[in-house]
FIMARRO-52852 format. One record per residue: residue number from 1; residue in one letter; x, y, z of N, C-alpha, C in turn. Coordinates in pm, 1 decimal. Atoms other than C-alpha are relative to their C-alpha. Layout:
N
+------+------+----------+----------+----------+----------+----------+----------+----------+----------+----------+
: miba : gulo :     n.px :     n.py :     n.pz :    ca.px :    ca.py :    ca.pz :     c.px :     c.py :     c.pz :
+------+------+----------+----------+----------+----------+----------+----------+----------+----------+----------+
:  NUM :    A :        X :        Y :        Z :        X :        Y :        Z :        X :        Y :        Z :
...
+------+------+----------+----------+----------+----------+----------+----------+----------+----------+----------+
END
This chain:
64
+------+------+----------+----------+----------+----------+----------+----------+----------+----------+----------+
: miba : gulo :     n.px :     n.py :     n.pz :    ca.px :    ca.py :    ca.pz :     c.px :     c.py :     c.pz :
+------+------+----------+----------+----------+----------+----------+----------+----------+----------+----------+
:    1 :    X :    -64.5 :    -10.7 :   -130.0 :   9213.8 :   9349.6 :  10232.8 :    -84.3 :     93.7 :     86.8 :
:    2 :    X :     72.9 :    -59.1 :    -89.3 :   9000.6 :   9472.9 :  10536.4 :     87.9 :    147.3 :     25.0 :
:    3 :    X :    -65.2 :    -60.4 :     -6.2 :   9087.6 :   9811.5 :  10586.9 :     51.9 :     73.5 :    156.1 :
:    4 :    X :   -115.7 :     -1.1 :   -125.0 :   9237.2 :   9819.8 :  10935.3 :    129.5 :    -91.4 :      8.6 :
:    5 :    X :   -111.7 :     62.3 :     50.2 :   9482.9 :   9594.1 :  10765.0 :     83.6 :     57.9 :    -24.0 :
:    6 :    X :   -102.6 :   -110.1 :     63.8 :   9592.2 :   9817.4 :  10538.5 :     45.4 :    116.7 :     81.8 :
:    7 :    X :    -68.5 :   -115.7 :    -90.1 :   9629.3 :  10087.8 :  10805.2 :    107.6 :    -29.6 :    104.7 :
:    8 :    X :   -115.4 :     -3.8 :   -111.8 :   9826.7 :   9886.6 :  11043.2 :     88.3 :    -55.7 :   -112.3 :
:    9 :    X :   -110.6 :      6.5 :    101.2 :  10056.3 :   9797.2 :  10729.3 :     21.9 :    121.2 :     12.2 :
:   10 :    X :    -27.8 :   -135.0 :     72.2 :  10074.0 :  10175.9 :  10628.3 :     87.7 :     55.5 :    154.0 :
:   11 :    X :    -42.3 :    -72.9 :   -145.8 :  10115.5 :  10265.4 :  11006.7 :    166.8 :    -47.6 :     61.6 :
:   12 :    X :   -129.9 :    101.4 :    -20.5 :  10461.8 :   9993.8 :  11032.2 :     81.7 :     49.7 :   -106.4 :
:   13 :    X :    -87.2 :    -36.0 :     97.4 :  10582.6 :  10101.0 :  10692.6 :    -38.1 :   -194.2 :    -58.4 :
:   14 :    X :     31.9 :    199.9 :      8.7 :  10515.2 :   9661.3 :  10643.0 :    -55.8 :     45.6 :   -162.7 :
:   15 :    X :     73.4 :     82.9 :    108.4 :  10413.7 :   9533.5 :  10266.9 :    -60.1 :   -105.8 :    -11.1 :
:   16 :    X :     59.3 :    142.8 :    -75.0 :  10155.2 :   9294.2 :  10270.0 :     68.7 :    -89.2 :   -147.4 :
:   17 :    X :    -20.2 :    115.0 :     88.6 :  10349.3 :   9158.2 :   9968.7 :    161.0 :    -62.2 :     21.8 :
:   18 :    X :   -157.8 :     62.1 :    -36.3 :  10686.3 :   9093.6 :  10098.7 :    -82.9 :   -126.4 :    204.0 :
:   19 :    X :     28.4 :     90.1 :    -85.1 :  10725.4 :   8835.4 :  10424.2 :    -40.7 :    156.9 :    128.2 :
:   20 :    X :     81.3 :    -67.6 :   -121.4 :  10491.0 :   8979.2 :  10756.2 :    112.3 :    -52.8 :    120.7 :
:   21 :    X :    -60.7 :     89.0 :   -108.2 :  10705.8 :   8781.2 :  10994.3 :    178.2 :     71.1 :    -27.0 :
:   22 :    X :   -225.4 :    -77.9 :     29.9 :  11066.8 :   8961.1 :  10860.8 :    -13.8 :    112.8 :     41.5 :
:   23 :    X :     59.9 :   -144.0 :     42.5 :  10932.9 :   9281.1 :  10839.3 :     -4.1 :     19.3 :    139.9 :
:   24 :    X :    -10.5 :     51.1 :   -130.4 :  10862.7 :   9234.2 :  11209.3 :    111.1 :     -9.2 :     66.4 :
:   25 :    X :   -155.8 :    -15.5 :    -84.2 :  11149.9 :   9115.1 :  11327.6 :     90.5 :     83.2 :    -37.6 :
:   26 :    X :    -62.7 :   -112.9 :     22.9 :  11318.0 :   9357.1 :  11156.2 :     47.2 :    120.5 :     78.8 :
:   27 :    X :     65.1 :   -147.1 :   -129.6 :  11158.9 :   9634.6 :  11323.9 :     56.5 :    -20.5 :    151.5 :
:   28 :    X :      1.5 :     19.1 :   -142.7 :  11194.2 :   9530.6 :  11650.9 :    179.7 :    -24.0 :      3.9 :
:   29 :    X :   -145.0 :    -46.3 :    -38.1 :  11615.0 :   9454.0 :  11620.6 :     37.7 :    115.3 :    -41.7 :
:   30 :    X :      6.5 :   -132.7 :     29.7 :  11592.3 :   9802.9 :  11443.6 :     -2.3 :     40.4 :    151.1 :
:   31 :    X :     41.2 :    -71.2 :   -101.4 :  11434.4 :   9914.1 :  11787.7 :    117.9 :    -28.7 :    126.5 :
:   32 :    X :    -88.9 :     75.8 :   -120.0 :  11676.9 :   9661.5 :  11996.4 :    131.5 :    114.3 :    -34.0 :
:   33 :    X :   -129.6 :    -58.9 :     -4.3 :  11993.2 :   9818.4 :  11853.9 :     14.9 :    153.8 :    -13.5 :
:   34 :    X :     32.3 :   -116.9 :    -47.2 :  11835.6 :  10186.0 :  11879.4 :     17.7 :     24.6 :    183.0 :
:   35 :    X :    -33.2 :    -11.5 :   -132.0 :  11827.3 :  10126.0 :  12258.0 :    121.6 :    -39.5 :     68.9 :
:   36 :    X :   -129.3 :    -45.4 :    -57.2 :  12125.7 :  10035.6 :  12297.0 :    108.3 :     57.7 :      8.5 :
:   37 :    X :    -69.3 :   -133.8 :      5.2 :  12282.2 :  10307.6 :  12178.7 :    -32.7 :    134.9 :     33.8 :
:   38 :    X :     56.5 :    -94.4 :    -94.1 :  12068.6 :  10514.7 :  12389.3 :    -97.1 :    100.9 :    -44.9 :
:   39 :    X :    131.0 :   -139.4 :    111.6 :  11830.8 :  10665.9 :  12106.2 :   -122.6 :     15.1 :     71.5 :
:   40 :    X :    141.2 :     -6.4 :      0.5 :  11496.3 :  10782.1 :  12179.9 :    -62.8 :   -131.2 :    -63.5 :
:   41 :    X :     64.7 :    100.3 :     27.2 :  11256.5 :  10483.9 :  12111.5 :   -184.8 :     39.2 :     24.6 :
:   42 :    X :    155.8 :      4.9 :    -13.5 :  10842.3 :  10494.1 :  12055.5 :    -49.1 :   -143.1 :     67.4 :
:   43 :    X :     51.6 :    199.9 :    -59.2 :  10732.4 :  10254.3 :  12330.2 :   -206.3 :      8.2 :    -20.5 :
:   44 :    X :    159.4 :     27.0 :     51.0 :  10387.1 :  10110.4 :  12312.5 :    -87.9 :     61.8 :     51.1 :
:   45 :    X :    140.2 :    -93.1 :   -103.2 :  10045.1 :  10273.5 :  12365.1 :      1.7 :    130.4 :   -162.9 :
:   46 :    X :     82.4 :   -135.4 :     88.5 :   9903.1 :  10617.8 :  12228.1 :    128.7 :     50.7 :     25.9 :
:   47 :    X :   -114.8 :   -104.6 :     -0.5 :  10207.4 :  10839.2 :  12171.2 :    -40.9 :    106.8 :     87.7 :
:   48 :    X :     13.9 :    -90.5 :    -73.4 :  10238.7 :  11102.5 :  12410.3 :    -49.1 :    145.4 :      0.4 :
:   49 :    X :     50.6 :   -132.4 :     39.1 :  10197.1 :  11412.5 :  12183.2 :   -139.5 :    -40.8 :    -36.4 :
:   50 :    X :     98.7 :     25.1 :     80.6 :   9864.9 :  11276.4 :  12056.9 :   -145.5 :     57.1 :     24.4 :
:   51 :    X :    101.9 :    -59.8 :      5.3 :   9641.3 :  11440.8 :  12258.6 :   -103.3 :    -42.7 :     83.3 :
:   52 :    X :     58.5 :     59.1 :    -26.8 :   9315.4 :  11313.4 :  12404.4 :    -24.1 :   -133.2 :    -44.2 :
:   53 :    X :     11.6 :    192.9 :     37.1 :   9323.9 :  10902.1 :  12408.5 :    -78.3 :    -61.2 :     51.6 :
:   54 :    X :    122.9 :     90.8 :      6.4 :   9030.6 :  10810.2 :  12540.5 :    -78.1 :    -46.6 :    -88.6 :
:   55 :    X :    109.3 :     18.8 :    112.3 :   8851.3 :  10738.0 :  12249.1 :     97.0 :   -135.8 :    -36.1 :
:   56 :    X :    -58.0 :    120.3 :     70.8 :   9101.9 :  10508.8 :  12150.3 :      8.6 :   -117.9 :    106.2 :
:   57 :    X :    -29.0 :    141.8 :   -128.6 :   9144.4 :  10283.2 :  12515.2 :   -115.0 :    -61.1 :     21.4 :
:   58 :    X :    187.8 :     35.8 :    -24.1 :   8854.2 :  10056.4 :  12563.2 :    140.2 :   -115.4 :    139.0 :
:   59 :    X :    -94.8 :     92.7 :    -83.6 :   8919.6 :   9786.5 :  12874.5 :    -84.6 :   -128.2 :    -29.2 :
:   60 :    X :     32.8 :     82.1 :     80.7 :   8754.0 :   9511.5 :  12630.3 :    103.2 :    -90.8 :    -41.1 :
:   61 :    X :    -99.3 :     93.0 :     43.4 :   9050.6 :   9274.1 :  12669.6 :    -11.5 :   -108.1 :     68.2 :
:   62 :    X :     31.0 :    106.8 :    -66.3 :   9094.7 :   8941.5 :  12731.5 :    112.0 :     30.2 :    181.8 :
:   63 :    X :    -55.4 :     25.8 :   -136.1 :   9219.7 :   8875.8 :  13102.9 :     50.5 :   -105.3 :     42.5 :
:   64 :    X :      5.5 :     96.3 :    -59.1 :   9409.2 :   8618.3 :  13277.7 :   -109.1 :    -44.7 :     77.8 :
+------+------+----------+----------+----------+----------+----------+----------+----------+----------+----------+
END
């Protein structure tokens, strides 16, 4: 397994030996029914405490 695999497994909590696609949706109605009970939620991107994030943003994406 390439190992930026294994880190975005490790980084989700995900097993690459159970289903990828549950595990997933999981997460995300985890996150759905966190917001609507008004919890704190980690939205997407570099976390806020993290520090300097340039190193990590490139603008190497595809585009409409």
């Amino acid at each position: 397994m390439p190992r930026w695999r294994a880190a975005v497994l490790d980084a989700y909590g995900f097993s690459a030996k159970k289903d990828l696609l549950k595990q997933l949706l999981d997460l995300n109605l985890g996150v759905a029914r966190r917001i609507e009970k008004g919890e704190e939620v980690t939205a997407p991107g570099v976390p806020k405490g993290y520090g300097d994030a340039k190193g990590l943003v490139t603008e190497d994406c595809i585009r409409p």
